[in-house]
matplotlib code that plots the C-alpha trace (Angstrom):
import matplotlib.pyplot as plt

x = [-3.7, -0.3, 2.1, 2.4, 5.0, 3.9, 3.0, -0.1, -1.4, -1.4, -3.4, -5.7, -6.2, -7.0, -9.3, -11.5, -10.8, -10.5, -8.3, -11.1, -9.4, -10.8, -9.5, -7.8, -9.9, -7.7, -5.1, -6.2, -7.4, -4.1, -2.4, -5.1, -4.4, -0.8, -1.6, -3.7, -0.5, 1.6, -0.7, -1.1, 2.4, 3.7, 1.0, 2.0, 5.8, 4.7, 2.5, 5.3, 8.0, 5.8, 5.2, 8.9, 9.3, 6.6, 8.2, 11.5, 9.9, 8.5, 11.4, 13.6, 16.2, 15.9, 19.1, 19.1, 20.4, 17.9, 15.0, 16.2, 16.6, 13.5, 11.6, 13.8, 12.1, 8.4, 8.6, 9.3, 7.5, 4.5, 5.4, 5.4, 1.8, 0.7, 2.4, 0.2, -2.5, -2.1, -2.0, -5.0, -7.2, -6.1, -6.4, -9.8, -11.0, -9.9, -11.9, -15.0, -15.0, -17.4, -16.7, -14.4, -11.2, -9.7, -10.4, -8.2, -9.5, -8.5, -11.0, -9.8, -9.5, -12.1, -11.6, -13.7, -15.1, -14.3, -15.7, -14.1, -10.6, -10.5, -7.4, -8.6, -8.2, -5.1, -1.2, 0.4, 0.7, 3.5, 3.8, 5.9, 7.1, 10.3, 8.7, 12.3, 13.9, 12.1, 15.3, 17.9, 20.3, 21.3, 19.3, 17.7, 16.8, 15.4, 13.0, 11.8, 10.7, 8.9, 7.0, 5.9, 4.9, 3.1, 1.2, -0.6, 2.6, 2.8, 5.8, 3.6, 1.7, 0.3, -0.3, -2.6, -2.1, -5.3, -6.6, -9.6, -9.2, -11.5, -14.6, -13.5, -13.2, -16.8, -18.0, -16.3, -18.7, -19.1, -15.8, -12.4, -9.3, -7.5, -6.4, -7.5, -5.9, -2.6, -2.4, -3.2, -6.4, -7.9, -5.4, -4.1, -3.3, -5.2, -2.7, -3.7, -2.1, -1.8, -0.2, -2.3, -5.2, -3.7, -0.8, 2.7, 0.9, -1.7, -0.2, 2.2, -1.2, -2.1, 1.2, 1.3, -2.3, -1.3, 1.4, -0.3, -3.7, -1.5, 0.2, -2.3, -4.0, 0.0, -0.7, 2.8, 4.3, 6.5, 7.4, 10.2, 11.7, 13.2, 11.0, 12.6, 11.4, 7.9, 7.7, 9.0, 6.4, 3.4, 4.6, 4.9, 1.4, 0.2, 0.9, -1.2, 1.9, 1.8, 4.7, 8.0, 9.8, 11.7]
y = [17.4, 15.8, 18.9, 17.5, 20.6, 22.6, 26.0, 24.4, 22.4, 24.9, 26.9, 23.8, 23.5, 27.2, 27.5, 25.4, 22.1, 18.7, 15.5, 12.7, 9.2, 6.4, 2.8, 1.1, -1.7, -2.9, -2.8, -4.5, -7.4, -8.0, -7.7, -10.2, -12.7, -12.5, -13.5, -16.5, -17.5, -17.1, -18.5, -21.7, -22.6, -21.9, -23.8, -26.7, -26.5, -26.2, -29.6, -31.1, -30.9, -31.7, -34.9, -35.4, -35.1, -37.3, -40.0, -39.7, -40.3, -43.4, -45.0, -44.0, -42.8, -39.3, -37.8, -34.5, -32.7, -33.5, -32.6, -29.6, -28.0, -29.5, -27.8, -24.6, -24.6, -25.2, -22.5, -20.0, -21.3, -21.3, -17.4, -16.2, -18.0, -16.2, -12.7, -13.5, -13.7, -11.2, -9.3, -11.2, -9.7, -6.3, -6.4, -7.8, -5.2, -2.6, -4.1, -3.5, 0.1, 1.6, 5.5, 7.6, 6.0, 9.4, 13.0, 15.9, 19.4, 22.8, 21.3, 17.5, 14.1, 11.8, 7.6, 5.1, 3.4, 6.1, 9.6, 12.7, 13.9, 17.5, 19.2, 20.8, 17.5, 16.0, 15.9, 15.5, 13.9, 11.3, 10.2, 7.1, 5.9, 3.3, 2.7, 3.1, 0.3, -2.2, -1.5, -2.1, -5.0, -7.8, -10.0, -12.7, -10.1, -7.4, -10.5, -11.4, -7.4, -6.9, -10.5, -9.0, -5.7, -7.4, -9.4, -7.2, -5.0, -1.7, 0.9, 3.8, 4.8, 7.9, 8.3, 10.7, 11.1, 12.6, 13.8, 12.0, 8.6, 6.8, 8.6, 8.1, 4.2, 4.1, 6.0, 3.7, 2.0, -0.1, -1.4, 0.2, 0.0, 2.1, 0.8, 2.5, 0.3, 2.3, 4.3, 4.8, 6.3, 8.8, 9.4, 7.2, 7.1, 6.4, 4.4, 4.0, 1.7, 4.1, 1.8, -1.0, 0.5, 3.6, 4.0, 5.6, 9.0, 8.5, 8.2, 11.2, 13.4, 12.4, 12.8, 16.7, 17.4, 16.5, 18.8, 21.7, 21.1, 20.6, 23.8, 25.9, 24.7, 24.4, 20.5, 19.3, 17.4, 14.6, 12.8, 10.0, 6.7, 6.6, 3.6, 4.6, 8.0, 6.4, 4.7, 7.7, 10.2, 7.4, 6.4, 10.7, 11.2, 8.2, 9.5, 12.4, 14.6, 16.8, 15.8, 16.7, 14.1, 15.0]
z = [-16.3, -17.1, -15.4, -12.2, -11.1, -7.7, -8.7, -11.5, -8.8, -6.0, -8.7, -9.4, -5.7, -5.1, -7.3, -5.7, -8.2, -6.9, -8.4, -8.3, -9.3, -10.1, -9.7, -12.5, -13.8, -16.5, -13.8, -11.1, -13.6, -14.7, -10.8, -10.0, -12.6, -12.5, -8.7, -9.6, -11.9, -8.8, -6.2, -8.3, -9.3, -5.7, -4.1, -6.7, -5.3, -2.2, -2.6, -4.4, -1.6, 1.0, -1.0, -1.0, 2.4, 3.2, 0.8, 2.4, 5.7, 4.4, 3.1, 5.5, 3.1, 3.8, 5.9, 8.2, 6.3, 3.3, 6.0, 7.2, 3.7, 2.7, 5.8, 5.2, 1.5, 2.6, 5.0, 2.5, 0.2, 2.9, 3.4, 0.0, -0.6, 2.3, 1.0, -1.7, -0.4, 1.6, -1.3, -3.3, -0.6, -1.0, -4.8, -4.4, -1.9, -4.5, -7.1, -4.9, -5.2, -6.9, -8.3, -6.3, -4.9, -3.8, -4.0, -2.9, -2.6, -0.4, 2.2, 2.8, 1.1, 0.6, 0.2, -0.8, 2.7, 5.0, 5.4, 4.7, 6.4, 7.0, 7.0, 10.5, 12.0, 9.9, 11.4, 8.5, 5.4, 4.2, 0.9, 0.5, -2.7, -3.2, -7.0, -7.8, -6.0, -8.6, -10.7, -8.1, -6.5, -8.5, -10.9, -9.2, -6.7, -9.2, -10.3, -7.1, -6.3, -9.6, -9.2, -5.8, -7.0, -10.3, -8.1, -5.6, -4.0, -2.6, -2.7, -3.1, -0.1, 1.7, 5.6, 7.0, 10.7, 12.4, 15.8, 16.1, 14.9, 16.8, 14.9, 11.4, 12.2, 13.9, 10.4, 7.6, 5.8, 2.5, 0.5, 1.8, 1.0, 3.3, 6.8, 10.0, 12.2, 13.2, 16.4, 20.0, 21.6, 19.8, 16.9, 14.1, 10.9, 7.7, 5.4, 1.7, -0.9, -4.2, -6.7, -6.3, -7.7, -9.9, -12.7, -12.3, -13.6, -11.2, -8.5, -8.7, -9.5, -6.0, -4.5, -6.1, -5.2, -1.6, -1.6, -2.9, -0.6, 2.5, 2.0, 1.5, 4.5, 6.8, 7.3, 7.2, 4.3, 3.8, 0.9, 1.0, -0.3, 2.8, 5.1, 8.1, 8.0, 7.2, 10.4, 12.7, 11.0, 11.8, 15.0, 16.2, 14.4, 16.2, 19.1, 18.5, 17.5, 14.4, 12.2, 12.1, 10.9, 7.8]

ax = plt.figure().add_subplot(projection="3d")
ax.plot(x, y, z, "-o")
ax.set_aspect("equal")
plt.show()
């Protein structure tokens, strides 16, 4: 199904259909060798300068200044190889999943790892997606975003805020891909990384199967490019609140 409008899915939905994705081989193959690429010639910088600053050390000719840029560079350097692998690991925990990454039907979603969320225990539903900032700010900075994303990034994401938290964390079992770690108590929030392991087309199926499957069932809604919203909504449902943000 390619009509991703809101009146075919609510029908899809409804009549008892569910959108079963799988991951995207080809597509995590790629993100994981473009990250390889990137680990390695970071890592080679990174070995480079240090070697610098170790010979400037040894002859002494080295000035302040020269150091402190120097450390300034390995730092970052240092961060963005940890960024990626950061996102290495999550590309490679993907790739573990066998069959069903996510499934949406009129009684709950189901994700690889973790057992299935009812919409009698969800909060609400936010579906974050800044896919669109890959094209924006100036040049240089356009370049760095998209060698992020093509490397293991995330700017599509859905949060599911539920009640009882503490029982879907003690039942996950085998490869997973979705974090249970946010909340307090008893609730939380399931976060799951969509774009790392579907396409663009993909991932608005999910995003519109959501939207008709929380309706029908009045789980609240959100979906937004806007992170600040993001972080209200998981923070309230967190909390144990229903969502409201908007």
């Amino acid at each position: 199904m390619t009509d991703i409008s809101a009146d075919p899915w609510r029908q899809f939905i409804q009549s008892g259909r569910a959108l079963r994705l799988e991951v995207d081989r080809p597509q995590l193959t790629a993100t994981l060798q473009r990250n390889t690429r990137y680990l390695l010639v970071t890592g080679g910088i990174c070995a480079v300068v240090t070697a610098v600053i170790v010979g400037l050390l040894a002859t002494g000719i080295g000035r302040a200044v020269t150091f402190a840029l120097l450390g300034i560079l390995l730092v970052v350097l240092l961060g963005n190889v940890g960024l990626g692998l950061v996102s290495r690991r999550r590309v490679r925990k993907t790739m573990a999943v066998e069959g069903t990454f996510i499934e949406v039907d009129a009684d709950g979603v189901r994700l690889a790892g973790v057992p299935p969320l009812a919409w009698a225990q969800t909060l609400g539903v936010v579906v974050s997606d800044n896919r669109a900032t890959i094209g924006a700010g100036k040049a240089l900075a356009r370049r760095l975003r998209t060698l992020v994303y093509d490397t293991g990034g995330s700017l599509n994401s859905v949060v599911i805020g539920l009640h009882d938290m503490r029982t879907v964390r003690t039942a996950a079992r085998g490869p997973r891909v979705a974090s249970l770690d946010l909340g307090m108590h008893d609730h939380g929030a399931v976060v799951l990384n969509l774009d790392v392991a579907l396409d663009h087309e993909q991932c608005d199926q999910v995003r519109e199967a959501l939207r008709a499957a929380t309706a029908l069932n009045n789980v609240p809604f959100r979906w937004t490019a806007d992170n600040g919203t993001v972080a209200r909504a998981t923070l309230e449902m967190g909390r144990g609140d229903p969502l409201t943000a908007s």
